[in-house]
C-alpha positions in Angstrom: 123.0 113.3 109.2 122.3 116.1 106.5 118.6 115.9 105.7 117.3 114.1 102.8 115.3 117.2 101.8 119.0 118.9 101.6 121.0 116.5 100.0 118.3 115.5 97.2 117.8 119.5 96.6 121.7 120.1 96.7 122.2 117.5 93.7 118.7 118.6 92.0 117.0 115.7 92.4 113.7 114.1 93.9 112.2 111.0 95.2 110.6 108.8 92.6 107.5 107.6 93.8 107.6 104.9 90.6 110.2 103.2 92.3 109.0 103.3 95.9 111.1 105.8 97.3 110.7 107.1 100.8 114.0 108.9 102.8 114.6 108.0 106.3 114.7 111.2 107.9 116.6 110.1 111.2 119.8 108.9 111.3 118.7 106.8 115.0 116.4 104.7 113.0 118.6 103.3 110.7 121.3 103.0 113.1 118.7 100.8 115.4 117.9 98.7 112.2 121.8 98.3 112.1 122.1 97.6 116.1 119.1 94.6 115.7 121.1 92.6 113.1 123.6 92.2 115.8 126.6 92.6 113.5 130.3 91.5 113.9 132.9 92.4 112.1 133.6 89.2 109.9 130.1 89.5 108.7 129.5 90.3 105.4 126.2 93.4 104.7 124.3 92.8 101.7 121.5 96.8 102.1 119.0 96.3 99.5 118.2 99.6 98.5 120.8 101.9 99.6 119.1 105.2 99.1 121.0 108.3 100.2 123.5 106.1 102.5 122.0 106.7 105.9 121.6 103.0 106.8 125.1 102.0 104.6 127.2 104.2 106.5 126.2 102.8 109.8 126.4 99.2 108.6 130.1 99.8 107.5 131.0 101.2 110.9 130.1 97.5 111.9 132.0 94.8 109.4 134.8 94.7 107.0 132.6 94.3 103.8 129.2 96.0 102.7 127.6 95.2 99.5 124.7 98.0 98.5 122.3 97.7 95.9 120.8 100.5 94.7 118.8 100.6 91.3 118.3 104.1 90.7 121.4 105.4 88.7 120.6 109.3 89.9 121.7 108.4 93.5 124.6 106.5 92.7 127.4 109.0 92.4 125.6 110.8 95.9 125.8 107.1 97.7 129.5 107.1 96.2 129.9 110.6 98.0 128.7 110.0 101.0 130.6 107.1 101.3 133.5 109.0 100.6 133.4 111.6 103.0 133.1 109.1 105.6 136.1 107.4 104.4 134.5 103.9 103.7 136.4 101.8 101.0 135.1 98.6 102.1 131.8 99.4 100.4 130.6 97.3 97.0 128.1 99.6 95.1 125.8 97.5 92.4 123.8 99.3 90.1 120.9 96.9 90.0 117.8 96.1 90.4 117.9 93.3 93.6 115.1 91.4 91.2 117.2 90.5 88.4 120.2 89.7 89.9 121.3 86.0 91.7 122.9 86.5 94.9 125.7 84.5 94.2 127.0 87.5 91.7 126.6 90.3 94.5 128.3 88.1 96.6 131.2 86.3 94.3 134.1 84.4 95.4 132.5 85.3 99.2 131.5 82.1 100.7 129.7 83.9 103.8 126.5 84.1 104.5 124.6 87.3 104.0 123.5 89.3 106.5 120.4 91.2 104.5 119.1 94.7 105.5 116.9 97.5 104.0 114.6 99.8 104.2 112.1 98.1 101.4 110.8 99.6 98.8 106.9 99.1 99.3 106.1 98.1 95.6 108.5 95.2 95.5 108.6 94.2 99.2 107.0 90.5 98.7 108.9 90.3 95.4 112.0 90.9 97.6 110.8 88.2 100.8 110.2 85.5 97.9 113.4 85.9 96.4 115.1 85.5 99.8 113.0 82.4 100.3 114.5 80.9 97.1 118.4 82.3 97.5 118.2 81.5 101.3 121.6 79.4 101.3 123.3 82.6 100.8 121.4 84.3 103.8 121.9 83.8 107.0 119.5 86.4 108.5 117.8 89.9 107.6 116.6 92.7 109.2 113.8 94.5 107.2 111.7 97.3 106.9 108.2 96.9 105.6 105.1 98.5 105.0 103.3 97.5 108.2 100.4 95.9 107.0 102.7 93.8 105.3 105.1 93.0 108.0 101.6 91.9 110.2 100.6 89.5 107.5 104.2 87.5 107.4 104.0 87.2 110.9 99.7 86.2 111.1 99.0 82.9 112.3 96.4 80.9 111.0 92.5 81.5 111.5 93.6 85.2 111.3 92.5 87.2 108.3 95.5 88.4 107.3 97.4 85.1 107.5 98.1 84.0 103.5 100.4 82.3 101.1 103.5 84.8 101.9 103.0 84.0 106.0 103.3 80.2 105.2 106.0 80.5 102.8 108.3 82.5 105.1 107.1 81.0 108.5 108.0 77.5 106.9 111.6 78.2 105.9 111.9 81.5 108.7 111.8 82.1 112.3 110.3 86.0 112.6 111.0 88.4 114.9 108.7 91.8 115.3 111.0 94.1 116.4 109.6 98.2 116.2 107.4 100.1 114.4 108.6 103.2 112.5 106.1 106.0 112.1 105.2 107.9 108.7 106.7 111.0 109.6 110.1 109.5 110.0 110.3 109.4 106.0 110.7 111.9 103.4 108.6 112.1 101.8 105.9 110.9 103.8 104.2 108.2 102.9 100.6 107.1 104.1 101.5 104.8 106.2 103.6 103.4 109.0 106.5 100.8 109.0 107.2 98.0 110.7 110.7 96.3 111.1 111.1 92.4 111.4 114.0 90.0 112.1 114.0 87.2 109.7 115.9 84.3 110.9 116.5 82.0 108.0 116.3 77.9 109.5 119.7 75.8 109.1 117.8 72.6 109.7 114.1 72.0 109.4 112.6 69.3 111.1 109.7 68.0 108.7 111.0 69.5 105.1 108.8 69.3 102.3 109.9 66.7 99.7 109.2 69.9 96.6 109.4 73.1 97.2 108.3 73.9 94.1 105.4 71.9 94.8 105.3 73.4 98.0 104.5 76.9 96.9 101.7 75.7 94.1 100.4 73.5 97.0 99.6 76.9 99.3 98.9 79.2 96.3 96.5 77.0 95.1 94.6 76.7 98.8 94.6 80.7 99.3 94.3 81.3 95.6 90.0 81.0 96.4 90.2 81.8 100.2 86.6 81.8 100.4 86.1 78.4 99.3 86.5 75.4 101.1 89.9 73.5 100.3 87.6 70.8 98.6 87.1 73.3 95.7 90.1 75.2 96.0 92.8 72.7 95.6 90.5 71.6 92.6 90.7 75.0 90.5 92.9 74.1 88.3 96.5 74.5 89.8 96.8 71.2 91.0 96.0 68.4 88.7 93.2 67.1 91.2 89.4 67.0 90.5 87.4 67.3 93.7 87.0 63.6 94.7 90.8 63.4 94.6 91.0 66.3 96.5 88.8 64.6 99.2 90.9 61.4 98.9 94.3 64.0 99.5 93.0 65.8 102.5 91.2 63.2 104.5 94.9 60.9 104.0 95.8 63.9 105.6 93.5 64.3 108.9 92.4 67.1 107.0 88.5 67.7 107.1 87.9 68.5 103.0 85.4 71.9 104.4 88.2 73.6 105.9 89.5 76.7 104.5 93.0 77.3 103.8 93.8 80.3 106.1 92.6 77.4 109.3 95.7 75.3 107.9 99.2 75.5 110.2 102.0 75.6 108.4 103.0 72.1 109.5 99.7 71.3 108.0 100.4 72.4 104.3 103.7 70.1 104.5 101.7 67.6 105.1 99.0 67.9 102.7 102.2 68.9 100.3 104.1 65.7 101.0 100.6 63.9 100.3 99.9 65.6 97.0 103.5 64.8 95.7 103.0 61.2 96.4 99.8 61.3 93.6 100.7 59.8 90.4 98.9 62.6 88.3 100.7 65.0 89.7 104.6 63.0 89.5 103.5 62.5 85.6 102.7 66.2 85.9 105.2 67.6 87.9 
């Protein structure tokens, strides 16, 4: 591959730290990223962030259809060129930013599921997991690169002090797969620290669901939005319509002892104490 030093310099341009941009430098790591979504050729690509094209081009060696999305409008018309050269027509470019736009309009009239891959931009990486939480009919599985302290605190398990909202979220929904790590001097420009890249396996069937997702994710937010305090008081601050007595009342129903603290919590746990908490009337007139 031509270097992304070279390519950026040969159409006067440069990476733009604003928007989280960082160049793989090697051709073997995107091709591995590629190889570890185990890939047919009836599946269907959807690269967030396409970059300069390294990981596009070797995802369209693989299937019949590729959709890239790539929201800065400078590296467009070098994504289209690359393509071209490698004579790839069965690439869909969209000038967008992956935030603001439903899945279901990438994809259109395709009814299969998405196969997701990227190389993240750091600054919008959990922005980009929760959105794939919420769209995950459309998604069949992703292989992802994060910033590595990231990737370790989707994966935590709880009584570890990285495990958090994001880990229950994903783990409920998500089987997750640690699969390398990618080291800073593998991007361009450098940044400060290293990758990680995870399999994200999204669950056709789960066992015990939660009756509101919705609920769900006010449920957890409100238990790690205090950390430090027991879940007593946290799921009392003002999230959840529940004073402390009633937040007793919800968590001993539970087999939940009230002076826990939400990072101690499996995920199974918070479904639980979910499913409870949507049962209160205060919370049905609220919710």
């Amino acid at each position: 591959m031509t270097s992304p030093q070279t390519l950026l310099k040969a159409w006067n341009l440069r990476a733009q730290k604003e928007l989280g941009q960082n160049f793989l430098k090697d051709a073997r790591v995107a091709e591995r990223i590629v190889e570890r979504a185990d890939l047919v050729p009836e599946d269907v690509v959807l690269e967030i962030g396409a970059g300069l094209g390294v990981m596009t081009v070797a995802a369209a060696r693989k299937v019949g259809k590729v959709i890239a999305v790539e929201k800065d409008r400078q590296l467009v018309p070098l994504l289209r060129a690359e393509l071209l050269v490698h004579g790839f027509s069965h690439v869909q470019i969209f000038e967008e930013n992956i935030l603001a736009v439903p899945l279901t309009q990438l994809a259109g009239s395709d009814s299969r599921p998405l196969v997701v891959i990227g190389n993240l931009p750091y600054n919008i990486s959990s922005q980009i997991v929760v959105k794939l939480i919420q769209e995950r009919q459309l998604v069949n599985r992703a292989v992802l690169m994060f910033q590595k302290e990231l990737a370790e605190r989707l994966c935590a398990g709880p009584g570890t002090k990285v495990y958090g909202r994001l880990s229950v979220i994903l783990q409920y929904c998500a089987d997750l797969t640690p699969l390398f790590d990618v080291r800073s001097t593998q991007f361009h420009p450098r940044p400060k620290v290293d990758s990680a890249v995870l399999g994200i396996t999204f669950k056709s069937h789960i066992l015990q669901p939660v009756v509101d997702e919705q609920l769900f994710a006010r449920v957890v937010q409100a238990a790690f939005g205090q950390r430090r305090k027991t879940l007593r008081n946290s799921l009392a601050g003002g999230l959840l319509p529940l004073d402390p007595p009633a937040a007793v009342n919800v968590l001993e129903a539970c087999g939940i002892d009230p002076r826990r603290r939400a990072e101690t919590l499996s995920v199974q746990e918070f479904v639980t104490l979910t499913n409870e908490v949507g049962t209160r009337s205060p919370l049905s007139a609220d919710h």
